[in-house]
PDB file of N, CA, C and O in Angstrom:
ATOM      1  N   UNK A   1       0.823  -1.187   0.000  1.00  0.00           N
ATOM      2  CA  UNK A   1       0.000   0.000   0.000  1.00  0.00           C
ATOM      3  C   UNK A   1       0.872   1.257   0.000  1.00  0.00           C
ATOM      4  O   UNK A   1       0.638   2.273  -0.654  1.00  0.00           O
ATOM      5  N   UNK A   2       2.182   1.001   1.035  1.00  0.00           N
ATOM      6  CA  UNK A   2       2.821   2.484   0.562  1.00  0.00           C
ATOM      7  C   UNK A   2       2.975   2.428  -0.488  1.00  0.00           C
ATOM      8  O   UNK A   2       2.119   3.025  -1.140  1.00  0.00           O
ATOM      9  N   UNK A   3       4.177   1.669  -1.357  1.00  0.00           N
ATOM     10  CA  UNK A   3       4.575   1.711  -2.638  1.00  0.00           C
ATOM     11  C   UNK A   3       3.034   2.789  -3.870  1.00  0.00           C
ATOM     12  O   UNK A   3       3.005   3.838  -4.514  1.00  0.00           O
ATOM     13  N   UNK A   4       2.117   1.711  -3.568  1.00  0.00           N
ATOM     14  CA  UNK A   4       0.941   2.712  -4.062  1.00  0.00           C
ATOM     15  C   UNK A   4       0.783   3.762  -4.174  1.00  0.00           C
ATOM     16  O   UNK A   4       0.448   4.386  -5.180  1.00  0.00           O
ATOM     17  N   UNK A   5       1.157   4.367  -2.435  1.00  0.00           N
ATOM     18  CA  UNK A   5       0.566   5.842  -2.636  1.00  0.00           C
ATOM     19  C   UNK A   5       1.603   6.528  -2.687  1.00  0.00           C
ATOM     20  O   UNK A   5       1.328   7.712  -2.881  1.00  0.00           O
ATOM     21  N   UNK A   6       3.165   6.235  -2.563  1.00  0.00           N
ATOM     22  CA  UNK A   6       4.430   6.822  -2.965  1.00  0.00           C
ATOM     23  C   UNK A   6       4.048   7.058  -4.547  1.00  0.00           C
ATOM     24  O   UNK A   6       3.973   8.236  -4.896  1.00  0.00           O
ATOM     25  N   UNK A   7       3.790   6.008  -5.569  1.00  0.00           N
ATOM     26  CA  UNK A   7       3.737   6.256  -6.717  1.00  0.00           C
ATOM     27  C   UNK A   7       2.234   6.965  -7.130  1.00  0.00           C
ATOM     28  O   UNK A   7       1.947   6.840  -8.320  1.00  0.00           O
ATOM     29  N   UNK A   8       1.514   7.496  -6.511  1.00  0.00           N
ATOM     30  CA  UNK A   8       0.346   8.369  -6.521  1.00  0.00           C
ATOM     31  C   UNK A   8       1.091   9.992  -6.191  1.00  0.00           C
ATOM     32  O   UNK A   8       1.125  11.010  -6.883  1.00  0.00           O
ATOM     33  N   UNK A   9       1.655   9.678  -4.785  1.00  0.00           N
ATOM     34  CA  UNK A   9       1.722  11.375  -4.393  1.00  0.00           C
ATOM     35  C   UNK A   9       3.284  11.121  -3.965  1.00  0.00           C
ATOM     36  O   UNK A   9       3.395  10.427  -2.954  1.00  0.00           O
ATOM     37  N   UNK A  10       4.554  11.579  -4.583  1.00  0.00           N
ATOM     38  CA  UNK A  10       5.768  10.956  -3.515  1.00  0.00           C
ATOM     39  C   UNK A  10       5.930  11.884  -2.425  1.00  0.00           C
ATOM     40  O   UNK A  10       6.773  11.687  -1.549  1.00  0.00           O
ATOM     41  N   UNK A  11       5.060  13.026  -2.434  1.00  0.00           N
ATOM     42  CA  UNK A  11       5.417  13.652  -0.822  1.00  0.00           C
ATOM     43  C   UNK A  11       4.915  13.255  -0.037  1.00  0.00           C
ATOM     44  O   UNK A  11       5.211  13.694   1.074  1.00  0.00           O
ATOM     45  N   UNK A  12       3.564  11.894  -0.170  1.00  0.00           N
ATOM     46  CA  UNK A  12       2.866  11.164   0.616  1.00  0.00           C
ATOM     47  C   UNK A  12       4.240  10.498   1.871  1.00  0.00           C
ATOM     48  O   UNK A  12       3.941  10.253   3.040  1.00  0.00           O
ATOM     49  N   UNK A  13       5.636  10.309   1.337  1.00  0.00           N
ATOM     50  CA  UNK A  13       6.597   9.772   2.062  1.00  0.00           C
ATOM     51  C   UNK A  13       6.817  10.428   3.314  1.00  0.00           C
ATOM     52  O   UNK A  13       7.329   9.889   4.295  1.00  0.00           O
ATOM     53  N   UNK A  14       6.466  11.453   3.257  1.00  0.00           N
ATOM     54  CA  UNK A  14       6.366  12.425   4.734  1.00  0.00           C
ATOM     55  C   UNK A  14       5.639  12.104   5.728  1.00  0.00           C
ATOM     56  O   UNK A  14       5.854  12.546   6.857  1.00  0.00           O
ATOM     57  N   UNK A  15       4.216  10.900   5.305  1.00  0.00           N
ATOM     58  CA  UNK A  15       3.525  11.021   6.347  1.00  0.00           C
ATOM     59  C   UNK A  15       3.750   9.219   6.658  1.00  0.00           C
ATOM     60  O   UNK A  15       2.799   8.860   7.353  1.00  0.00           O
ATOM     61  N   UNK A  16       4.357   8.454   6.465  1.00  0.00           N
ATOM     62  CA  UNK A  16       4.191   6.944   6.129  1.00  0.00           C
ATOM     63  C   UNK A  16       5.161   6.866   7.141  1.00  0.00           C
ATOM     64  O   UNK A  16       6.023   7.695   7.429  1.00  0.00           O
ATOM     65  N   UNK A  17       4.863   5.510   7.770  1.00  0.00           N
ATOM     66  CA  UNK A  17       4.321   4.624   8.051  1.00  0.00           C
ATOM     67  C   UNK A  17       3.230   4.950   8.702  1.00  0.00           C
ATOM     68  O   UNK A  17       3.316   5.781   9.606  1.00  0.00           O
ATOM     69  N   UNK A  18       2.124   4.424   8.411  1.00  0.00           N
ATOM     70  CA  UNK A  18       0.902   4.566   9.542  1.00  0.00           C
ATOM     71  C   UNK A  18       1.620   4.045  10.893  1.00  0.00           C
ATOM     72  O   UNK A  18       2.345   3.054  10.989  1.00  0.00           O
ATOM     73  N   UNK A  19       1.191   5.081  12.064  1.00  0.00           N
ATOM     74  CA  UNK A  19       1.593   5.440  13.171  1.00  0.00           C
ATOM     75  C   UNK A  19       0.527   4.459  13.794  1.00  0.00           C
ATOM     76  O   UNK A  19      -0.693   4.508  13.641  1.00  0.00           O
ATOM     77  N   UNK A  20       1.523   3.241  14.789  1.00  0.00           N
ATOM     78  CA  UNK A  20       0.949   2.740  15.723  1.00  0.00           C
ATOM     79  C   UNK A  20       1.719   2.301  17.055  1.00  0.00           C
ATOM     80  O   UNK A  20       2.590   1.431  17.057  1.00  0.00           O
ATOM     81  N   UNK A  21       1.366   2.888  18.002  1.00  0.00           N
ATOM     82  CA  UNK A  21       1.917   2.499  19.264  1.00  0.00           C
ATOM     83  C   UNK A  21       1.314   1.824  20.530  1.00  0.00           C
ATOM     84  O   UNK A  21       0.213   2.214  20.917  1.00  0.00           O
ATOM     85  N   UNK A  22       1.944   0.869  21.177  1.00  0.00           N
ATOM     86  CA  UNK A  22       1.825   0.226  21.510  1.00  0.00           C
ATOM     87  C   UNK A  22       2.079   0.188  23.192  1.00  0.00           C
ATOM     88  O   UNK A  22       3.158  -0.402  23.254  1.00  0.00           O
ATOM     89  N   UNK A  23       1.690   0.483  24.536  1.00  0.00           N
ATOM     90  CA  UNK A  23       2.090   0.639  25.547  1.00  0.00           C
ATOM     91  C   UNK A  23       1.364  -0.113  26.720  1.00  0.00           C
ATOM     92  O   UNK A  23       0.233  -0.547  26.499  1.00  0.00           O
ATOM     93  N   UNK A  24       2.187  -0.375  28.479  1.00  0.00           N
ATOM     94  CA  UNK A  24       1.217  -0.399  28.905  1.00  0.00           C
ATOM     95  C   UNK A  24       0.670   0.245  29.836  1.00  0.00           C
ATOM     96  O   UNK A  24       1.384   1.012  30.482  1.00  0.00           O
ATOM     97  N   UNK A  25      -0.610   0.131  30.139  1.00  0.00           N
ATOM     98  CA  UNK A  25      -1.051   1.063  30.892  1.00  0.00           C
ATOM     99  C   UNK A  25      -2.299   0.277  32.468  1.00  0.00           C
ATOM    100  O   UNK A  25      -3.230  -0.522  32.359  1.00  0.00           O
ATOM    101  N   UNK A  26      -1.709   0.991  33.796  1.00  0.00           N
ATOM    102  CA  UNK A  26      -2.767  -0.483  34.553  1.00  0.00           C
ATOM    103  C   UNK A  26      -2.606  -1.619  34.296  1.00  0.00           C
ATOM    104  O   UNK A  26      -3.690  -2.167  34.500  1.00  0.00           O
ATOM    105  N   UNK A  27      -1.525  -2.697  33.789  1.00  0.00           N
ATOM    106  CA  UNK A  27      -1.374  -3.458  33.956  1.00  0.00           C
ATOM    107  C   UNK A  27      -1.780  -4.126  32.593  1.00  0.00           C
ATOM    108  O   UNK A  27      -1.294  -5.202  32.246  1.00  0.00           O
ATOM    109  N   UNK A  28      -2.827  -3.334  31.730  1.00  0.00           N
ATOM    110  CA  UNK A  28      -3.355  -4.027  30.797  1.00  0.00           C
ATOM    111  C   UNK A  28      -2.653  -3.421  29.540  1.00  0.00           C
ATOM    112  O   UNK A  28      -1.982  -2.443  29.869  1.00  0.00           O
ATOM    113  N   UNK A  29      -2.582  -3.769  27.840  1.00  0.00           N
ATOM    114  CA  UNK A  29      -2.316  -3.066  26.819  1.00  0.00           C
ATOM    115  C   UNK A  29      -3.019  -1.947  26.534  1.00  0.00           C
ATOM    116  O   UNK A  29      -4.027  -1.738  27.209  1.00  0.00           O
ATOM    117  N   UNK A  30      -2.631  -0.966  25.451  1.00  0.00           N
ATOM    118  CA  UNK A  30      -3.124  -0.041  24.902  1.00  0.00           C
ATOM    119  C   UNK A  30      -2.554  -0.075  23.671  1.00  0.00           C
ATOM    120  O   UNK A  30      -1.360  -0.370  23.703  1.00  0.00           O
ATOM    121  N   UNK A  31      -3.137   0.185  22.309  1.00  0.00           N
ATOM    122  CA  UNK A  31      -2.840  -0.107  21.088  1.00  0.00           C
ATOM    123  C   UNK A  31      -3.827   1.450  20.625  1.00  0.00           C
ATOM    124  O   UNK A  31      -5.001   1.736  20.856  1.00  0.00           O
ATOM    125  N   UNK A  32      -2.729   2.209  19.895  1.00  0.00           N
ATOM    126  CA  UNK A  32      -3.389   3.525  19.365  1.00  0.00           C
ATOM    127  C   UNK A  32      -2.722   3.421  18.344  1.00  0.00           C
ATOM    128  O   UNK A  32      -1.539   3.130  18.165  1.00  0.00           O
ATOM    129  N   UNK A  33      -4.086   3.843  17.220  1.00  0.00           N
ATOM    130  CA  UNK A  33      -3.660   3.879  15.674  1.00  0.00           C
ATOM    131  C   UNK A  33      -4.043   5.382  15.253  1.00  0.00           C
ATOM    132  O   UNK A  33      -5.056   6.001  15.580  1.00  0.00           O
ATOM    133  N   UNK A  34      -2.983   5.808  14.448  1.00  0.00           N
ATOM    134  CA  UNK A  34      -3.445   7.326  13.845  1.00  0.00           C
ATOM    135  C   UNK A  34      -4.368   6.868  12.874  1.00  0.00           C
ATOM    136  O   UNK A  34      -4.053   5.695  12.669  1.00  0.00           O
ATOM    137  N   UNK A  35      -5.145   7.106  12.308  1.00  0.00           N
ATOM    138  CA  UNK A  35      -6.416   7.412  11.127  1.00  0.00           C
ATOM    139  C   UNK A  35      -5.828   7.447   9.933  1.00  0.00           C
ATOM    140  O   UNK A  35      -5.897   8.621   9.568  1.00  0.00           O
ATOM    141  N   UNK A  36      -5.201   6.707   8.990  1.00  0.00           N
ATOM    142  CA  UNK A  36      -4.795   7.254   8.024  1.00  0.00           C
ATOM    143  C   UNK A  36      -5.504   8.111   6.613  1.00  0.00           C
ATOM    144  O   UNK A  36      -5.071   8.538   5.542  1.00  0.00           O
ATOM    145  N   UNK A  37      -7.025   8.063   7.419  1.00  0.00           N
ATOM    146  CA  UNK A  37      -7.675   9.366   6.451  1.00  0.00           C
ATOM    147  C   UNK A  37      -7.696  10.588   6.388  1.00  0.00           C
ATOM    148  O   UNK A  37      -7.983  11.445   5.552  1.00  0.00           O
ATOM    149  N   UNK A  38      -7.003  10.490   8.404  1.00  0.00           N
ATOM    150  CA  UNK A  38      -6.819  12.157   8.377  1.00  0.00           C
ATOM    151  C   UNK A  38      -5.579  12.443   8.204  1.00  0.00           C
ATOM    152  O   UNK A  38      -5.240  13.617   8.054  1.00  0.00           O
ATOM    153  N   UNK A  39      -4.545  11.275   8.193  1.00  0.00           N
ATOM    154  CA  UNK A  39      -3.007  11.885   7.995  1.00  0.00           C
ATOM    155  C   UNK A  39      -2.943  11.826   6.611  1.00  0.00           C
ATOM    156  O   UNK A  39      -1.799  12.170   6.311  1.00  0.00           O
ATOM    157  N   UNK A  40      -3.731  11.507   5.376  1.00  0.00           N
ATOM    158  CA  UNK A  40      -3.402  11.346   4.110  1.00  0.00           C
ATOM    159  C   UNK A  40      -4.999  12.708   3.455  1.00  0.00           C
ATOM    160  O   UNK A  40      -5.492  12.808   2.331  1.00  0.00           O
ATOM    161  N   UNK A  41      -5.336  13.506   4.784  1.00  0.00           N
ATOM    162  CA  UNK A  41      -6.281  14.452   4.473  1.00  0.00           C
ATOM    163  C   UNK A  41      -5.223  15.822   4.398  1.00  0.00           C
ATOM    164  O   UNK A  41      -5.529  17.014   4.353  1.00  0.00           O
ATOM    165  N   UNK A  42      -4.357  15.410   4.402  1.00  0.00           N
ATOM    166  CA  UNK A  42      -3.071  16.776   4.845  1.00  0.00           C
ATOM    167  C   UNK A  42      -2.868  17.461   3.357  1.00  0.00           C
ATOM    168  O   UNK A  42      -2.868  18.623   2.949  1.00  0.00           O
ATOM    169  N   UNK A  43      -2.651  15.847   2.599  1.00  0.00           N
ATOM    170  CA  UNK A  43      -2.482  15.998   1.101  1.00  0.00           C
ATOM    171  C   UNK A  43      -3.212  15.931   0.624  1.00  0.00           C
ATOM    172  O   UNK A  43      -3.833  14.870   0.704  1.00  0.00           O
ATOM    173  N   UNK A  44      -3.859  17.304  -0.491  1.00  0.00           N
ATOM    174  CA  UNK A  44      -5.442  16.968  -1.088  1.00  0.00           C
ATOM    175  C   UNK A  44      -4.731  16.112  -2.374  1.00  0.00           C
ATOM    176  O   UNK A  44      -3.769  16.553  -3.003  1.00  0.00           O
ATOM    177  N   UNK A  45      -5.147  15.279  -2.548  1.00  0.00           N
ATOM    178  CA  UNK A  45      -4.577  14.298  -3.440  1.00  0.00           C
ATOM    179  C   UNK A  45      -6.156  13.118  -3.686  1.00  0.00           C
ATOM    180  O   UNK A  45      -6.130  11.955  -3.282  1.00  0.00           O
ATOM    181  N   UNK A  46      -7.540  13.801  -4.482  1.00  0.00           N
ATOM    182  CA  UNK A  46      -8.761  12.210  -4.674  1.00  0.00           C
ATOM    183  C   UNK A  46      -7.857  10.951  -4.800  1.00  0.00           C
ATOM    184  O   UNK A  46      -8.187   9.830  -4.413  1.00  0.00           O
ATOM    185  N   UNK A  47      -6.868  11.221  -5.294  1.00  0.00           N
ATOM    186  CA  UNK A  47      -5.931  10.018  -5.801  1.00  0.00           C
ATOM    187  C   UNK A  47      -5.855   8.927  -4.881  1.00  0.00           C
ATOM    188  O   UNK A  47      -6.182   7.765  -5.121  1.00  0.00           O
ATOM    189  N   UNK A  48      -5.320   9.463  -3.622  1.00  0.00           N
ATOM    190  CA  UNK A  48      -5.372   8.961  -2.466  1.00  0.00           C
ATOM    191  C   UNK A  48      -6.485   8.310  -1.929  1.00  0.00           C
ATOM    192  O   UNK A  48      -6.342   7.190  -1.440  1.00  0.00           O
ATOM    193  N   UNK A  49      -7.406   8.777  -1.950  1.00  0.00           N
ATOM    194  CA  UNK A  49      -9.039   8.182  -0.820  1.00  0.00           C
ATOM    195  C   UNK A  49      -8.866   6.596  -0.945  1.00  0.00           C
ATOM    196  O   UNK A  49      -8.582   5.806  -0.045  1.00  0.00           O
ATOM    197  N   UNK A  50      -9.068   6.383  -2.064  1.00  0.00           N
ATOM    198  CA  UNK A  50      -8.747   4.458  -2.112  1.00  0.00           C
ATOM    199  C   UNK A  50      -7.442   4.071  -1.136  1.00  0.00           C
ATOM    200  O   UNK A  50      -7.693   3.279  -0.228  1.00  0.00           O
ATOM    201  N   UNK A  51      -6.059   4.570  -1.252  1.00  0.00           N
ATOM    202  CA  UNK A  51      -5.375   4.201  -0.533  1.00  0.00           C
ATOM    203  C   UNK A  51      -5.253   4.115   0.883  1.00  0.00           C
ATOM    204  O   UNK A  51      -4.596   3.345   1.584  1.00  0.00           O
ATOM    205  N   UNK A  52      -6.293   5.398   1.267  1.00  0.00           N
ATOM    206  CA  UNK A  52      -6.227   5.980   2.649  1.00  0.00           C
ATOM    207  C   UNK A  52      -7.813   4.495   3.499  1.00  0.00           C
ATOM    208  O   UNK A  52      -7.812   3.889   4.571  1.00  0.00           O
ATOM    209  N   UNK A  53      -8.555   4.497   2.662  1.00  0.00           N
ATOM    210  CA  UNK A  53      -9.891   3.578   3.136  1.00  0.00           C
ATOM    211  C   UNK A  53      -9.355   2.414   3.367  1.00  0.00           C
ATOM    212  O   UNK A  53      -9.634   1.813   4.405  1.00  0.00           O
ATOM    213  N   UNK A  54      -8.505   1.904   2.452  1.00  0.00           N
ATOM    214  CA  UNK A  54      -7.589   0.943   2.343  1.00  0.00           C
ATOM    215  C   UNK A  54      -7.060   0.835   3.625  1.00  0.00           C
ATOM    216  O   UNK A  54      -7.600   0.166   4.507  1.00  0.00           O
ATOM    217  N   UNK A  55      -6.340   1.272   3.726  1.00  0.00           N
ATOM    218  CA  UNK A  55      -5.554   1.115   5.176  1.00  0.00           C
ATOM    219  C   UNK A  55      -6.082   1.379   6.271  1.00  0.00           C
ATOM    220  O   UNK A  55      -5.490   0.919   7.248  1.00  0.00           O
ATOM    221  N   UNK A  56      -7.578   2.334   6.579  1.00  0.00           N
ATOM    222  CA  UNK A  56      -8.191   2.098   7.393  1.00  0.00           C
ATOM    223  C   UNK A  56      -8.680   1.067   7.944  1.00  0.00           C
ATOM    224  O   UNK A  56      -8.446   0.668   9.085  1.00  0.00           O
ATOM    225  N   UNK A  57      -9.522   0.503   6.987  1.00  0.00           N
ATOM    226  CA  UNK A  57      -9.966  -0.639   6.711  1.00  0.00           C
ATOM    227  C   UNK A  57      -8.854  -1.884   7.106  1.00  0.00           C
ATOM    228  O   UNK A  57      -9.240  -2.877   7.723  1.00  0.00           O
ATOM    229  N   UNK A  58      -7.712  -1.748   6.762  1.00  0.00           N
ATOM    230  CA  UNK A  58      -6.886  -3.096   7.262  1.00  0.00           C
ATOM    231  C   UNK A  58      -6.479  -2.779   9.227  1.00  0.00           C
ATOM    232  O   UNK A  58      -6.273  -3.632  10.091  1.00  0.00           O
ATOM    233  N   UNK A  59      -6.488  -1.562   9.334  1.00  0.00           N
ATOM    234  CA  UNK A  59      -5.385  -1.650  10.608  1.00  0.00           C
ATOM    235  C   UNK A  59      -6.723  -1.279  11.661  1.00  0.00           C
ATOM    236  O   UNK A  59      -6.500  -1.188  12.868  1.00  0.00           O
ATOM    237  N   UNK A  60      -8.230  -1.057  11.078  1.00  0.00           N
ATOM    238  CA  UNK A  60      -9.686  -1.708  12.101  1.00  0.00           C
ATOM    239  C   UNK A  60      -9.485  -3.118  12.563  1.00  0.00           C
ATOM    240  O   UNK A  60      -9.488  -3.573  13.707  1.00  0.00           O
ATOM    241  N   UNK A  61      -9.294  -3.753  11.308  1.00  0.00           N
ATOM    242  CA  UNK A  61      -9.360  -5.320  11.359  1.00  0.00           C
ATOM    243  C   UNK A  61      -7.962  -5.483  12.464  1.00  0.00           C
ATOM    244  O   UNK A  61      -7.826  -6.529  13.099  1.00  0.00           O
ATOM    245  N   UNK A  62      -7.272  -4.686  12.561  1.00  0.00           N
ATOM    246  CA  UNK A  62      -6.448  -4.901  13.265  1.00  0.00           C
ATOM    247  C   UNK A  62      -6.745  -4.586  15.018  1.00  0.00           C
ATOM    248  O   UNK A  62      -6.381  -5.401  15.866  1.00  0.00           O
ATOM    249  N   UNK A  63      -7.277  -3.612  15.288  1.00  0.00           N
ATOM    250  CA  UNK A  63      -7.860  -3.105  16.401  1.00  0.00           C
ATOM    251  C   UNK A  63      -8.744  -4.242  16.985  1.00  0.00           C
ATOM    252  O   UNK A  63      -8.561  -4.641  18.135  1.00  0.00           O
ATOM    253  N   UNK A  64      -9.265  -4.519  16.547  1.00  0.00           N
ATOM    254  CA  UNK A  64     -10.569  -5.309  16.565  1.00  0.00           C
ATOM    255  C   UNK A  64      -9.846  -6.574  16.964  1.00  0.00           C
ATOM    256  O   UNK A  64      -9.926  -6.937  18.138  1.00  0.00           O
ATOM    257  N   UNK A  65      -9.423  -6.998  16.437  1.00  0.00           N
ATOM    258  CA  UNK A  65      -8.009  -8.462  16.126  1.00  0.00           C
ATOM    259  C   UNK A  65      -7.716  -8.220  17.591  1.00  0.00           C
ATOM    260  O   UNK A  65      -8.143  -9.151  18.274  1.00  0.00           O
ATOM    261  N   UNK A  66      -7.221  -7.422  18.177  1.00  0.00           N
ATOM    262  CA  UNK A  66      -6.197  -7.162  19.386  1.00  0.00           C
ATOM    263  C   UNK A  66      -7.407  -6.713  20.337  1.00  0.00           C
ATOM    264  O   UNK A  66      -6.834  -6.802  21.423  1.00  0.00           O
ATOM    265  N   UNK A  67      -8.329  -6.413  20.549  1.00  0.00           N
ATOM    266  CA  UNK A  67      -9.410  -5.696  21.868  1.00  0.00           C
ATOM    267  C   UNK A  67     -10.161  -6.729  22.335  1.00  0.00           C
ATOM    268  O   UNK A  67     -11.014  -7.160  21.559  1.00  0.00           O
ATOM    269  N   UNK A  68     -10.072  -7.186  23.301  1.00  0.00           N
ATOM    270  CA  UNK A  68     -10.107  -7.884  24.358  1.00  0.00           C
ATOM    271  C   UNK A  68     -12.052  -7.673  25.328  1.00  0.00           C
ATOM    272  O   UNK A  68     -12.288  -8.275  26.376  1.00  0.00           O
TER     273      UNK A  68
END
């Protein structure tokens, strides 16, 4: 998916890797994901929206995957 949106927008490289961190907190995890619709809303680029839903869409499945 980067490769994608590198070859869509290459200043998109400024905002990549989707940001996820990982800590703990109380004893239990915490898993925070940046939005990559609003970090790929920086660049008006329609080009993008597929790439950006895209990766929403995978790193939910990911949230979801990991919440307890």
């Amino acid at each position: 998916m980067a490769h994608q949106a590198l070859n869509t927008e290459l200043e998109i490289g400024l905002l990549l890797p989707c940001n996820v961190i990982v800590y703990e907190d109380n004893g239990g995890s915490v898993v925070s994901i940046v939005d990559p619709i609003s970090m790929l809303g920086v660049i008006e680029s329609p080009d993008l929206d597929p790439v950006a839903q895209e990766a929403r869409a995978r790193l939910q499945r990911v949230i979801e995957a990991v919440s307890v």
